[in-house]
N, C-alpha and C positions, 0 to 999 in steps of 0.2 A: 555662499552660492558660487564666489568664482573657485574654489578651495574643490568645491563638487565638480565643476565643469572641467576643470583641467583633471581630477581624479578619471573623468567618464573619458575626456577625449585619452588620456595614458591608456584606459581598456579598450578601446577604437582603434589602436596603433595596428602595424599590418603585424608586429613582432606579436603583440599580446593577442590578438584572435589565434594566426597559428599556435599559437604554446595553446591556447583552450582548443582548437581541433586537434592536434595532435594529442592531448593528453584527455580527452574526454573521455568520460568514463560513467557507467551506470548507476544511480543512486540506487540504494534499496531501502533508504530512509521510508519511504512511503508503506513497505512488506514489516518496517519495524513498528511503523505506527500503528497500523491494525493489527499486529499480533498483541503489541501493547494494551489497545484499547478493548481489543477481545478479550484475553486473560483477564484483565478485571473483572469485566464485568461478568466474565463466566465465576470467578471464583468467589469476589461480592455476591451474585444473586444467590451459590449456593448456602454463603453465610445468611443473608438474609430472608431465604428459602426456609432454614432451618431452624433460626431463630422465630419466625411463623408457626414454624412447625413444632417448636418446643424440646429440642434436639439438645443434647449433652455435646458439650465440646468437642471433645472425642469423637461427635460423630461426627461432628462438622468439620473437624481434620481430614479424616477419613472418606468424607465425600470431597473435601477441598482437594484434597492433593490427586485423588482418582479422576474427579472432573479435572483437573489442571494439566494434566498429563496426557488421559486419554485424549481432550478437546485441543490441548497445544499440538498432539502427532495430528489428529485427523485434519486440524488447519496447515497445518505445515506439507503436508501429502498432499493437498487440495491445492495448496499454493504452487508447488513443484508439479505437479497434472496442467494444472493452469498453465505456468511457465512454459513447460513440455510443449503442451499445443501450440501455442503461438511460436517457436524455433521450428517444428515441423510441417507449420501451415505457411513459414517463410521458402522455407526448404521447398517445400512441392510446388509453391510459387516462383519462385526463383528458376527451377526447372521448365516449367512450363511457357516461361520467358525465355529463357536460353533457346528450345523448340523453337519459339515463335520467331527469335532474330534470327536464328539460323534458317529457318524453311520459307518463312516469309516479312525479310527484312522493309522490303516498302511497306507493306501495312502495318508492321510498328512504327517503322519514322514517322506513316502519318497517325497515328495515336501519339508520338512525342510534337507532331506541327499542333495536333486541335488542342493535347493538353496548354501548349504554351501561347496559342492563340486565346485560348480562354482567360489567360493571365491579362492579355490585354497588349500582346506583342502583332506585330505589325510589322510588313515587307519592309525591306528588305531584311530586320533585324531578326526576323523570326528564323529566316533560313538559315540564317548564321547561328542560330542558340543552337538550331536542330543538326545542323553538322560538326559541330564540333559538341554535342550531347552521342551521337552515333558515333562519332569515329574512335570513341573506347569503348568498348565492349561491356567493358564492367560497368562503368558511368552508366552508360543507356540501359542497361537489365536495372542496376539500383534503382536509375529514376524514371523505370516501369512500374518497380514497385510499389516506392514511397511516393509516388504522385496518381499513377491510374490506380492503383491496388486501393493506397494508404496505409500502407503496413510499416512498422516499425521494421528500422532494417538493425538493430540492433536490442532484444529482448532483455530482461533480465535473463539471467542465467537460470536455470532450475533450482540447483542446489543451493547458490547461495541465498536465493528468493526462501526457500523453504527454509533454509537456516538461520537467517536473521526472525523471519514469524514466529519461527517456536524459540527462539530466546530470548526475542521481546514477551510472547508469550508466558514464558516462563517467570522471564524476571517482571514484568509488572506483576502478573497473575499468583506472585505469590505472595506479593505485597499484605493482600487485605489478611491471609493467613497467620502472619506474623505475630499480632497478640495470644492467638491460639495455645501457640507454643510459651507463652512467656507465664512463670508460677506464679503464683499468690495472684492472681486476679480474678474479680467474681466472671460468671459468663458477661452478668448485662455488660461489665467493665469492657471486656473483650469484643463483644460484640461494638460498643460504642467504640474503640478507638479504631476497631476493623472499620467500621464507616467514614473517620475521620480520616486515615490515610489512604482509603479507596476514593475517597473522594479528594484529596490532593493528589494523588495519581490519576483521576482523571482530567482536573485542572493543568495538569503540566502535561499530559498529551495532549490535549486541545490546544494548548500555546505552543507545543513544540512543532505540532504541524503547520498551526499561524506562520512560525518562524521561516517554515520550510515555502509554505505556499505566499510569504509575505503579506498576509492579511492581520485583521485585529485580532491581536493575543489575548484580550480581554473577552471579546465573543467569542472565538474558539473556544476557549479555554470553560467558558461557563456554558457556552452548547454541548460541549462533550460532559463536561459535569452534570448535565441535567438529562442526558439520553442515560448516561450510568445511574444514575440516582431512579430513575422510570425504570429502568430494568431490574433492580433491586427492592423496590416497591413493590412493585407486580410479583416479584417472586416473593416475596413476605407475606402479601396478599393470598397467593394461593396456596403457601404451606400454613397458613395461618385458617384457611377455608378446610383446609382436606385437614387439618386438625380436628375442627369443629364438626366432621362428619364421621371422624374416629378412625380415619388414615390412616394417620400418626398419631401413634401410640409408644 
């Protein structure tokens, strides 16, 4: 315990917060998790779609790798539009701020006196946040933003948002594939070990986001196994039904 306290107060020091505000920087771990967690289960349910369905290997490559690619670009373009918007809905915020202090600076000071009164500041200290919040320019637009707005004043980037999704994507997503390609194995064989590693790959994204959000690795890790495992179901289920009505043939 005192080993941890003197660990916590060394990250407190005024040396160690600067070095973390100055070198702060955007995770994208969370754009890798769900690309990860998507390619499974997109290229699991089309295995287990097709094994329902009564499908030859070859086909199940063949829809594997088409579903993996097409679904990996359109999440990644989805993610980069997403990104897009929020850097453009800052932008046109940010402007509209700028206007505002420039044409009518009293009534933003008092949008920065009520914001920091609401916090619970009080004469005389409140006058003092709010002129020395105003007397930079940049300061008082930021924390127009990120306190009346709420807006992130630093986004993910677009491109690199949509480039980690589709290579998480890709590289979980192509995981359950993997027997497919491998000789001398019967389908069922392929098919079982497709399940076995789809399903350790969803076990290690659910902990590695534990890891990230600091929560139980053990529940993650088997809530994400079991939302992949229902979505693989479900799709065996209904290539297995549209078999049984001569679908698939």
């Amino acid at each position: 315990m005192a080993d941890k306290n003197h660990e916590l107060r060394q990250s407190h020091s005024r040396q160690a917060i600067n070095q973390r505000l100055d070198h702060k920087q955007r995770s994208y771990l969370g754009d890798g998790i769900l690309g990860a967690i998507d390619g499974t289960i997109t290229t699991f349910a089309v295995v287990a779609g097709s094994a329902g369905a009564g499908f030859s290997g070859g086909v199940v490559v063949v829809l594997g790798i088409a579903n993996l690619l097409a679904d990996g670009l359109s999440m990644a373009v989805s993610n980069y539009q997403g990104s897009k918007s929020r850097w453009e809905k800052l932008d046109q915020a940010r402007r509209d701020e700028e206007e505002h202090v420039d044409n009518i600076p009293e009534g933003e000071r008092e949008e920065i006196r009520e914001i920091f009164r609401k916090k619970g500041l009080g004469e005389p200290e409140l006058e003092k946040v709010v002129q020395a919040i105003t007397k930079n320019r940049e300061t008082w637009i930021n924390t127009m933003l990120s306190e009346e707005l709420g807006l992130d004043l630093s986004p993910a980037e677009p491109k690199k948002a949509a480039l980690c999704t589709f290579a998480a994507f890709l590289a979980a997503g192509f995981v359950p594939l993997i027997p497919f390609f491998l000789p001398g194995l019967q389908l069922f064989t392929k098919i079982a070990v497709s399940a076995i590693t789809a399903g350790i790959v969803f076990f290690l994204t659910g902990a590695i986001k534990a890891w990230i959000t600091k929560t139980g690795k053990l529940r993650s890790g088997l809530t994400t196994f079991l939302i992949g495992g229902s979505a693989a179901l479900a799709a065996y289920l209904i290539g297995h039904w549209l078999r049984q009505l001569g679908f698939a043939q």
